[in-house]
Every structure is written in C-alpha cells, then in structure tokens.
N, C-alpha and C positions, 0 to 999 in steps of 0.2 A: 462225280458223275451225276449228272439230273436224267430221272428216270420219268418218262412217259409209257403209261399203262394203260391198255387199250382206249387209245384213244380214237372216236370217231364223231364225236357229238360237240358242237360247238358251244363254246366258253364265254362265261361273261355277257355282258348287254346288250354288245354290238355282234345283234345277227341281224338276218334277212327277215322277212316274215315267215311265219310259220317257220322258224329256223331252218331255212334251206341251204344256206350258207355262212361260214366263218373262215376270218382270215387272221390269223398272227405273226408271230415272228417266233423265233423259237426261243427267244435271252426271253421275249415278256411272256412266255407261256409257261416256262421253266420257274421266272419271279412268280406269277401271279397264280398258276396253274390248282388247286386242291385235287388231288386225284379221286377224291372218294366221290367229286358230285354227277357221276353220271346218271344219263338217264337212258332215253332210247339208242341203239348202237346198232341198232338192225337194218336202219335204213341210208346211213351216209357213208361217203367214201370219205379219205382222207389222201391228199400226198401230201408229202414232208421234201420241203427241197433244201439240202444242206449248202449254203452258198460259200461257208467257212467253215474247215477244223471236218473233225470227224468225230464217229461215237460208233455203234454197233447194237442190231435191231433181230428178234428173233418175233419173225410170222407164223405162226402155228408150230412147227419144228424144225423151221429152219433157223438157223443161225448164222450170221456174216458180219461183216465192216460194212461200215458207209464214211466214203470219202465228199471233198470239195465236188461240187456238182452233181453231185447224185440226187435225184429222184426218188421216193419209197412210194410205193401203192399199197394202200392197204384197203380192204372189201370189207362191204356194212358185213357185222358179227364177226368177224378175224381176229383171233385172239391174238396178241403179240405187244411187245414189249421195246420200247427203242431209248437207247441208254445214248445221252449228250454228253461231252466232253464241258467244259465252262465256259472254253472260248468258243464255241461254237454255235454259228450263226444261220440265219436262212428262215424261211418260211413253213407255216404249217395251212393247209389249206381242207376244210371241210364240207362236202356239199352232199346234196340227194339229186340224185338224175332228175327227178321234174322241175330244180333248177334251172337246167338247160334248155327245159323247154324242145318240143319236137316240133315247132310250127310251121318247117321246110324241109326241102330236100337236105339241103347242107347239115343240119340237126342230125337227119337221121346218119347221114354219114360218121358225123363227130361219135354219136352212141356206139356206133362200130369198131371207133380206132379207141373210145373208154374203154371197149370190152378186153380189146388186145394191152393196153397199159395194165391195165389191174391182174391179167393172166401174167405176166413179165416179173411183178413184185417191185424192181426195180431197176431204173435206166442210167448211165451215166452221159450225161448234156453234149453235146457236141460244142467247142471255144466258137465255132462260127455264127452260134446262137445265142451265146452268154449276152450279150450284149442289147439285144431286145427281146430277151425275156425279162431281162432285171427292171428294162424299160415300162414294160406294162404290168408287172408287177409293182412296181413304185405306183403307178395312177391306179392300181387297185388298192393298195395301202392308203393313200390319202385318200380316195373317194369313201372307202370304209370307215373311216375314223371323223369322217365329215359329217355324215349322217341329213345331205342331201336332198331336197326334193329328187324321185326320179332314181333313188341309189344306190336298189336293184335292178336294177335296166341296165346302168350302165355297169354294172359290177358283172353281171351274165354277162354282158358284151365283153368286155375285159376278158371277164374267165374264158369264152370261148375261142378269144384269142392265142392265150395262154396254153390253152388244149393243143391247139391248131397247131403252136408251135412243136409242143411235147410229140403229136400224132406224125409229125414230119421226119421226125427221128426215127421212128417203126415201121421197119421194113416190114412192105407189105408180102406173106407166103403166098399167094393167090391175087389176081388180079378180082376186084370187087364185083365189076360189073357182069366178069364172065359166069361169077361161080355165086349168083345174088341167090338161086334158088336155093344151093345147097348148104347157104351161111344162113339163110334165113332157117334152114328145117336144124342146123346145128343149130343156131341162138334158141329157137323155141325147145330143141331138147334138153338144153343146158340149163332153162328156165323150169322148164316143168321137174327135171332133175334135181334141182334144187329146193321145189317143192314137196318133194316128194317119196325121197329116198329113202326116208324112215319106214315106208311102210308099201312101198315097189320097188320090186329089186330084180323084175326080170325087165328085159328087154322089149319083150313084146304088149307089158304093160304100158310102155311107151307108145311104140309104132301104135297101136290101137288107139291113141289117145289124138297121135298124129295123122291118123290115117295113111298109115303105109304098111307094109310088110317088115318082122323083124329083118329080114335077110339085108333088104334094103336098107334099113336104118342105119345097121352094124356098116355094111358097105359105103355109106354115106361118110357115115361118123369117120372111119376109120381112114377113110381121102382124103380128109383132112385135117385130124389130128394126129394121124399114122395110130390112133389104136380104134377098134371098134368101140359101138356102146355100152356094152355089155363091161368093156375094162372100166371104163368111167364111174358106171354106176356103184362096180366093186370098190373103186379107190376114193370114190364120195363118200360112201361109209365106211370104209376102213378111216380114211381121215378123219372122219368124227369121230369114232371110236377111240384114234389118238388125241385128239384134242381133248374127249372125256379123262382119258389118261390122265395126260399132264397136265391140266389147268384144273381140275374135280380131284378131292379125295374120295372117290369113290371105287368099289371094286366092278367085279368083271358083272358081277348078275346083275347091278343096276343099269350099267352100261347097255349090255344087250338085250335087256327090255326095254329100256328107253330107243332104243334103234329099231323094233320091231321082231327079236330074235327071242320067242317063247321054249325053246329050248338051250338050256346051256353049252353042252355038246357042240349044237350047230352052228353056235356062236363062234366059242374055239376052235371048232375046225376052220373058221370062216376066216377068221381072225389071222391064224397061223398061216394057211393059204396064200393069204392075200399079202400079208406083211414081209413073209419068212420067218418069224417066232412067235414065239407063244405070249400072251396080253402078258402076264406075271413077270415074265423076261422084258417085254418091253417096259413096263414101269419099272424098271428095276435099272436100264440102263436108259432112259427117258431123254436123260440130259444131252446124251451124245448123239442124237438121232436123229434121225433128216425125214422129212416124208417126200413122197412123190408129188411131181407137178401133176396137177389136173384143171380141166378147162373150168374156167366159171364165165 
C-alpha cells in the first residue's frame, strides 16, 4: 500500500504562483512523493479523485474505503491519512480559495457549493459525468505540465469547470437565493468559529460579534444545520481535543490549555459531556472511534 500523509501542500516545481495550485496523478505522487517535505497545510484544500482500484482514507477519526470514482475532500489543517492500493489510479488536486478568484457573481456562487463539498468528506461520481470530467481534467494535466504562457488563467478556468461539475452532483438542502441571508450569517459564523474557538465558547460571544441576538443566532444556526450554535461551537472543540488526542503524544493538561480550559475539572467534565467518555478512555480506545460531523 502507498501511504499519503497529510497531504495539502503542493509537490514539486510545477505550481502556480505563489503556490496556489497543484496537480498530480496519484502512481507519480506515490513514485515521486517524500512525505517529510511539507510546509504550509493551513491554507489549501485537497481532493483526491480515485479514477482506478481502491485504498482507504482516515480524516480526523473517521475511517472508510474509497472505491472507483470517488471524490475525497480534505480541509486546509485536517489531519488524515489515505492509503493506495499499487494499481491504483486517478488524480490529486491542491488549491487555496484565492485561486478561484471571486471577481463575479458565478465565483461567489462556486465558493458556496466548495463549502458544501468539503462538509461531505466525500462524493461518489455519477457514470453520466465520468466522461467530461476525465475530459477536462486531461486539458488540466497537459496545460500544467506545459508550463505555458497564460497557465494559470487557463488552469483556474479548467479547475472551475471541474468544480462546476463536482457542485452539480450536490444536492442542494435550501434553495440559495431564498435563504442568501441566513447562509451568509451561517458562513460568517462558521468562519469567525473557526477563528476562534480556542478561546470563545459561548454563543453570545458570537451573536455580539455578528450583531444579533444569541437566541437568534442559535435559531438561525439550527434551521439550517438542524443543531443550534451553541452544538457547533461544543463539537469544534471537542474535535480538536480529539484530534490533540490521536495525532499529539500529549496528555489531557496540555490539551486543555492549549484549547483555552485553565481548569482541569472543567475540561473533563467538558470533554465527557460532549463526547460520552472520559479523554483517558478515549485514547485508550482512539483507533475505533468516529467523530461527529460538523459544519466548516
């Protein structure tokens, strides 16, 4: 098996400027790959599309198969791990959102249906699309390797094609236009969230931030996610917590100062609460463990 180890950062000569984008295959990433050379992982996304064979990929604490046609999304900083089989073929593709570019309406639309791809982890292709997707991925592989006057321009154009296709397969839960106000106060909560949960953990440090009421917020959040904010915010940091877990030899006191938790106590109460067991139990049984979805 050829093992890929957080990978999010593009490989080799052939990037974009300012490395905003990489494109491989997954046989010459596997040949040519050094795992140790990364560098920044904070800022790019990754999917992986298996076009042959299969292998099996663990994102944070989830664990599954990936077959023929599958999709993986993986989110700048996600730790995880995707193990290839040898016959096993298809692309790897790395970009940063300012890649894309937001210079129109249709942009900002695309950033909408990334958000909904990367929450999913992974999609399997619909046969009535195989066929130009492989299309426009070939004229992204050749134009990349060209090295072109002009070769990010057309490589964004490519990619957003590409997108477009993937975005057509995601059923949309909400019609876009009706619900633009309440997707946009989601996205800025899930943004500032991300920001910031090490060290805001109630509810109303948001709304205040957003300018609304917590009551509203939670009600907002929770029309559309089906959980309130207040869930989210707990299950952002309990995620981290796990991921300090499994990926850090470290114990429980460093963890919960690192997250913002200057009492121990309040930490493991927090911990247990939120998870169902106790941190010591959870490292203990690590390997078999699944965490919950939550919105990014």
């Amino acid at each position: 098996m050829k093992h890929l180890h957080e990978y999010l950062q593009p490989i080799g000569k052939k990037v974009t400027e300012n490395n905003s984008f990489s494109l491989h295959t997954i046989q010459s990433f596997c040949n040519e790959r050094q795992v140790d050379n990364f560098n920044d992982i904070n800022n790019h996304f990754a999917i992986i599309w298996i076009t042959k064979g299969n292998g099996n990929y663990r994102t944070d604490l989830y664990l599954d198969n990936a077959d023929n046609n599958c999709l993986l999304f993986i989110k700048p900083g996600q730790l995880h791990t995707v193990c290839f089989n040898s016959t096993t073929e298809g692309y790897i593709f790395s970009f940063c959102k300012s890649f894309l570019g937001i210079e129109d309406h249709d942009s900002e639309l695309l950033l909408r249906s990334l958000s909904q791809m990367f929450n999913m982890q992974f999609l399997l292709l619909a046969n009535d699309t195989l066929a130009e997707m492989h299309n426009i991925t070939k004229q992204m592989v050749k134009e990349y390797n060209d090295l072109n006057l002009y070769r990010a321009e057309i490589l964004r154009r490519y990619f957003k094609i590409f997108l477009i296709y993937v975005s057509r397969q995601i059923e949309e839960p909400q019609p876009v236009a009706k619900h633009s106000r309440n997707i946009d106060l989601l996205q800025s909560f899930v943004a500032l969230l991300e920001q910031n949960f090490k060290s805001q953990k109630m509810v109303a440090d948001y709304a205040d931030q957003l300018a609304v009421t917590p009551n509203y917020l939670n009600e907002v959040i929770k029309k559309i996610t089906g959980y309130p904010a207040g869930y989210h915010i707990r299950q952002r940091v309990a995620l981290e917590a796990k991921r300090k877990a499994v990926y850090a030899d470290v114990g429980m006191k460093e963890v919960a100062y690192e997250l913002g938790f200057f009492d121990l106590a309040h930490f493991s109460k927090f911990f247990k609460n939120t998870t169902g067991m106790s941190f010591s139990d959870f490292k203990r049984n690590r390997i078999n463990l699944t965490s919950p979805m939550i919105i990014n």
